[in-house]
C-alpha positions in Angstrom: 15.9 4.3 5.7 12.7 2.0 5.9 12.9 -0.7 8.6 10.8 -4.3 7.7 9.9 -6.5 10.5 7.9 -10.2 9.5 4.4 -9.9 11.1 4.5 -14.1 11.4 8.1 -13.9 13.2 10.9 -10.6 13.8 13.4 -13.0 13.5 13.0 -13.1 9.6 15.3 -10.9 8.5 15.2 -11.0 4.4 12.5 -9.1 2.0 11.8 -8.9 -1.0 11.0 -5.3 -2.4 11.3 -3.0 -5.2 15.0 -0.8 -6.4 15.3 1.2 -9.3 18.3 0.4 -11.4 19.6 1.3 -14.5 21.3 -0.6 -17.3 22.5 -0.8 -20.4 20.8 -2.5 -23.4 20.9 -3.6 -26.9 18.6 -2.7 -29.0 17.5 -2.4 -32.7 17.5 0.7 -34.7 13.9 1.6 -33.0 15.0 1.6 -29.5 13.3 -1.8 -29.0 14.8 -4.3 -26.2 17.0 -6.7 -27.9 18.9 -8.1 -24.4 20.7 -6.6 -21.6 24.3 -5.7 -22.0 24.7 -5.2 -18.1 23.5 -6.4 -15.2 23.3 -2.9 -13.4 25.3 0.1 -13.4 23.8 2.0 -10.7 20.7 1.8 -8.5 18.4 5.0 -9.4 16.4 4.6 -6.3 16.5 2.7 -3.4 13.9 0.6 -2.0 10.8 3.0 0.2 8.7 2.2 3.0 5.8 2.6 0.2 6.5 0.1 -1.6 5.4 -3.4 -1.0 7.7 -5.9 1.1 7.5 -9.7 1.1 9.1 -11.9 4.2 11.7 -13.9 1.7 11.7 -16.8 4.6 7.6 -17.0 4.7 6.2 -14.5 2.3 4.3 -12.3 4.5 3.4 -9.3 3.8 5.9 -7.1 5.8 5.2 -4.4 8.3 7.6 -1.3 7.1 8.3 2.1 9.2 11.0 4.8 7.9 
């Protein structure tokens, strides 16, 4: 499980990263997006250490180790 620390200050502890979710829509007869019919059933994938993390406190870019 990836580990974020704030470059500007470890004592920011919230980030903001990718997940992977699914959910069900509405859609028209083509498959096109109409509006979300749930928020989100499961989470696919989890955040990764690859992806990009932002310090939600200062908006650093964040320093992330597995």
């Amino acid at each position: 499980m990836p580990t974020a620390v704030c470059p500007n200050n470890p004592e920011h502890d919230e980030f903001i990263t990718v997940a992977h979710i699914s959910q069900d829509w509405l859609v028209d007869r083509h498959g096109n997006f109409l509006e979300e019919v749930e928020h989100c059933l499961e989470t696919v994938a989890r955040p990764r250490s690859g992806n990009s993390w932002t310090c939600n406190v200062c908006g650093a870019d964040a320093v992330v180790k597995d």
